[in-house]
C-alpha positions in Angstrom: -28.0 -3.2 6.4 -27.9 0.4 7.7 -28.4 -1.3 11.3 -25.2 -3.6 10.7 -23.1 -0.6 9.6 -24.5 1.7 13.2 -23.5 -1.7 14.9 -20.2 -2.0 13.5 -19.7 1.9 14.7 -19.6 1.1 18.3 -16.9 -0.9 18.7 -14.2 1.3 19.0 -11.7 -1.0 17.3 -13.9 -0.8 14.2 -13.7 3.0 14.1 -10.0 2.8 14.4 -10.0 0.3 11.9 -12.2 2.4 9.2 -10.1 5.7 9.6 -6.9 4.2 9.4 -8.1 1.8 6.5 -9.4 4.6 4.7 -6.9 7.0 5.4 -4.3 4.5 4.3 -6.5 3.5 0.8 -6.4 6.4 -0.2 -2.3 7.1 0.0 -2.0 3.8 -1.6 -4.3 4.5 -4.6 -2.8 7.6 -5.3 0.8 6.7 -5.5 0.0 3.3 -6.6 -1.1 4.5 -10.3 2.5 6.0 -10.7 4.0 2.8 -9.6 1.9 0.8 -12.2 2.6 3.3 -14.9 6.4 3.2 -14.0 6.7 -0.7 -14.0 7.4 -0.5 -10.1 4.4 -2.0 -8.6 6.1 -4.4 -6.7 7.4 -2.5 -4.5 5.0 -2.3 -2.3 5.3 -6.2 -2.2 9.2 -5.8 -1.3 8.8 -3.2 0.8 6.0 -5.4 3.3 8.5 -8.2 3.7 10.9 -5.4 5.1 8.4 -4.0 7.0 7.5 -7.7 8.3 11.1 -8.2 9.5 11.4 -4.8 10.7 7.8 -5.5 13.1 8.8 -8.7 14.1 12.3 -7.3 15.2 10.3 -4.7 17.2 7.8 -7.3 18.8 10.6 -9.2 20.3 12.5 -6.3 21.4 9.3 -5.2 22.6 9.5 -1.5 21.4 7.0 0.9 19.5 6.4 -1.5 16.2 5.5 1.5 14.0 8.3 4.6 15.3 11.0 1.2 14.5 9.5 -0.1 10.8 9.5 3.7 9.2 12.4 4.9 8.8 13.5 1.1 8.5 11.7 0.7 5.9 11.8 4.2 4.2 15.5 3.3 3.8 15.1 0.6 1.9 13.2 2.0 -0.4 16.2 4.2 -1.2 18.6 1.3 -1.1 16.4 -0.3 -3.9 16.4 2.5 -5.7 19.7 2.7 -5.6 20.1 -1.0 -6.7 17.4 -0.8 -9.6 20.0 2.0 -11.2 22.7 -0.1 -11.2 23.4 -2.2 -14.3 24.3 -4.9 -12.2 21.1 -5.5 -10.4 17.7 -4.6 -12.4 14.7 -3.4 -10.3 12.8 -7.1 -10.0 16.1 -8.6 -9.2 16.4 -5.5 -6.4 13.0 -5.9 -5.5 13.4 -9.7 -4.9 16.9 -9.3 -2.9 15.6 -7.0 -0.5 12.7 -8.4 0.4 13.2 -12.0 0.8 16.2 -11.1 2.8 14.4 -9.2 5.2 12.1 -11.8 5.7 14.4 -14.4 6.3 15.9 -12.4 8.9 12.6 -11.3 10.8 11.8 -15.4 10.7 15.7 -16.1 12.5 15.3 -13.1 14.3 11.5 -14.2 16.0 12.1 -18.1 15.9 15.4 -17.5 18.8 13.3 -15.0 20.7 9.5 -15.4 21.3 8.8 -18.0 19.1 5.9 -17.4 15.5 3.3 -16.3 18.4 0.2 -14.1 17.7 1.3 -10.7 17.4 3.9 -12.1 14.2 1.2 -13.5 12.8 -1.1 -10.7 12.5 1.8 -8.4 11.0 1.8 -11.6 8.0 -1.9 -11.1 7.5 -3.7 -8.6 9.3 -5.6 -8.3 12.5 -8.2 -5.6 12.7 -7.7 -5.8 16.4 -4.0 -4.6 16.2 -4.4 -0.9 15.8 -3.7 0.9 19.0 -4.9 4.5 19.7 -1.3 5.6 19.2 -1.3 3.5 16.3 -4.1 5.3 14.7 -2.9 8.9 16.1 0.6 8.1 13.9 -0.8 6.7 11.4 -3.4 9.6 10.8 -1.0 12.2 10.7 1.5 10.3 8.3 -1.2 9.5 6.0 -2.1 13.3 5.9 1.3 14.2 5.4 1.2 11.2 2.9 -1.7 13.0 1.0 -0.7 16.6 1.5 2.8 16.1 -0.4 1.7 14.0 -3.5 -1.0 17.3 -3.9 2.2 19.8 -3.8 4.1 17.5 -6.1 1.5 16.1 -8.4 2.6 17.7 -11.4 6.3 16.7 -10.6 5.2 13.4 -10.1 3.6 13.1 -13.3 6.5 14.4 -15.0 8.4 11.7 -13.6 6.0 8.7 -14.4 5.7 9.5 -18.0 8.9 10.4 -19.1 11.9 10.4 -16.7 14.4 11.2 -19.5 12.3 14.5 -20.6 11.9 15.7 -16.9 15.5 15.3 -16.8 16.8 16.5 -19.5 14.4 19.8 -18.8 15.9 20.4 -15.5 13.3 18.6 -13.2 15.6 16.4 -10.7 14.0 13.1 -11.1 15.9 11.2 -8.2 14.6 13.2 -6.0 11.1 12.9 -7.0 11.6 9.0 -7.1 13.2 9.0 -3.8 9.7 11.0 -2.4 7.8 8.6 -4.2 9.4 5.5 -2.9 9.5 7.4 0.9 5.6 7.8 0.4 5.3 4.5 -0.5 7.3 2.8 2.2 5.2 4.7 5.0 2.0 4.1 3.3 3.0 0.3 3.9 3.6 0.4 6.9 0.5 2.2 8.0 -1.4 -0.8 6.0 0.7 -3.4 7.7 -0.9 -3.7 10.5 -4.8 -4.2 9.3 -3.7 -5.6 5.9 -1.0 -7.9 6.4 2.6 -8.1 4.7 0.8 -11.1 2.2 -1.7 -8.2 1.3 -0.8 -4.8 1.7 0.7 -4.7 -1.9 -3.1 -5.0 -3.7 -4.1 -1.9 -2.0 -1.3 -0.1 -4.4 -2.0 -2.7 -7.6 -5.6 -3.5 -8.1 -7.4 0.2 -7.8 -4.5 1.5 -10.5 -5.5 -1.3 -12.6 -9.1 -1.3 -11.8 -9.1 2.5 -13.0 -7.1 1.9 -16.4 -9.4 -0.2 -17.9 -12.0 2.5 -17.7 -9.7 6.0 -17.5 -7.2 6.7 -19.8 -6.0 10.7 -19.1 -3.6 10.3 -15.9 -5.8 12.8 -13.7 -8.8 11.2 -14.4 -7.1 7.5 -13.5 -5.7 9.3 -10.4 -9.3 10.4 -9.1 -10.9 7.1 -10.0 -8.4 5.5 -8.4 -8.8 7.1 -5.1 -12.9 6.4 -5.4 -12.3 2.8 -6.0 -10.0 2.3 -3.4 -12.7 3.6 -0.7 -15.2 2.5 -1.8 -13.6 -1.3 -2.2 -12.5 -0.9 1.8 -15.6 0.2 3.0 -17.3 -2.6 1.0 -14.8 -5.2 2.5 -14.5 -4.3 6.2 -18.4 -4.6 5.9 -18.4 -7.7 4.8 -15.8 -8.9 6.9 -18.0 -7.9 10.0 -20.6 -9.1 8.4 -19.8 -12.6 7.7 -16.8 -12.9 10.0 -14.3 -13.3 7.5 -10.7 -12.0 7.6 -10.2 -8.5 7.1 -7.5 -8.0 4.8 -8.5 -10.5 2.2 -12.3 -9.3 2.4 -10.6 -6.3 0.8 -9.1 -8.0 -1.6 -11.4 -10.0 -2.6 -13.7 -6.5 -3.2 -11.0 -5.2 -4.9 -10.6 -8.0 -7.1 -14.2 -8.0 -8.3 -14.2 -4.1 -8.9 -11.1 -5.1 -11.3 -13.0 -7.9 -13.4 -16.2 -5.6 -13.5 -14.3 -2.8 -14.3 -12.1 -4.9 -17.3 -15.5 -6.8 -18.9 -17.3 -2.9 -18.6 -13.8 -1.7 -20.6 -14.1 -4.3 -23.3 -17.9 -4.0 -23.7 -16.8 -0.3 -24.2 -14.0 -0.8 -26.7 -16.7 -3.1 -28.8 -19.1 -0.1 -28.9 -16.1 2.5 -29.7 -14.7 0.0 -32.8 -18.4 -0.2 -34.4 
């Protein structure tokens, strides 16, 4: 095994790949247990099919895919915000508008241009080959920054997740703190994108929150188990995608997935033990 994983190391691709993956696990984990808590955890799926569109445009205008999506995306994460307060448009409905929308328009957009070639493809899901060293030089600083500002506004953040209506009636501005957590979010997505896939990007924010509720119940302690699963499931997944040649993105997945039913059966074996 340890002579696969050296293997693996010297392709440079692979490297890129790992750093950015794990880099990128780890942002989505950590914001992804507020999400789940706060009934938002779609968002990350809405947010991929505007990232989609927004990559897609890019290709075909042939201009930098990632320095285009961002702040693309990032703003419609405030516009469904902004939607999901109204009374008129609830946040699934929001959700739902926004992103099939977007990828309606990235499909007319491509389909008059260039045509569904290889490069749209791997933006629907995944190519481990697609990450440039630019790519990975972007990416690694927006993760950090990703990282460094959920640490400075943890406690804000948790504020928010568990009781918006406390928070706000204390003093704390919520909106702003939803509008950094939907801004984190949209950029983690777009980092993922491109080794992930808009189909599949979304279960790096679900399945480690869910994976680390069934065994965690105080919200640091789901936070940190979170982040551990969510590395751990990666590096498990890219290996066995090199390993057995299977697709990157839904090797990842699929590792994640197991961790989850592991995780729920070692829950309910627990809860039996507790109730005796």
């Amino acid at each position: 095994m340890f002579d696969v994983i050296f293997e693996m190391m010297s392709y440079t691709f692979l490297v890129r790949a790992v750093i950015v993956g794990l880099l990128v696990s780890l942002c989505a984990s950590l914001l992804g247990v507020s999400l789940v808590l706060k009934r938002y955890s779609m968002i990350g799926d809405g947010l991929s099919h505007v990232g989609f569109g927004a990559l897609a445009i890019a290709t075909a205008l042939n201009v930098a895919p990632l320095t285009v999506s961002i702040p693309i995306v990032v703003a419609a994460a405030f516009l469904l915000l902004r939607l999901s307060e109204s009374s008129k448009i609830k946040g699934d409905a929001a959700i739902a508008l926004i992103s099939t929308s977007s990828l309606a328009l990235g499909v007319i957009f491509i389909s008059v241009t260039t045509g569904m070639n290889t490069d749209v493809c791997n933006y629907m899901f995944g190519s481990i080959l697609a990450m440039s060293r630019a790519d990975v030089r972007l990416s690694i600083v927006l993760s950090i920054l990703v990282l460094i500002l959920f640490i400075l506004f943890y406690h804000k953040i948790f504020a928010v997740t568990f009781d918006e209506t406390f928070s706000r009636a204390v003093g704390t501005k919520a909106g702003i703190y939803n509008m950094l957590l939907a801004t984190l979010t949209a950029i983690t997505i777009v980092l993922g994108m491109r080794m992930m896939g808009a189909m599949l990007i979304s279960a790096l924010i679900i399945f480690p929150a869910l994976t680390s509720m069934r065994l965690c119940k105080r919200f640091q302690t789901v936070v940190i188990f979170s982040a551990v699963s969510a590395v751990l499931c990666f590096l498990v997944g890219i290996f066995l995608s090199y390993w057995y040649s299977l697709p990157t993105g839904a090797s990842v997945v699929a590792v994640n997935l197991a961790a989850l039913l592991l995780c729920s059966l070692a829950g309910a074996v627990k809860g039996g033990l507790q109730k005796r």
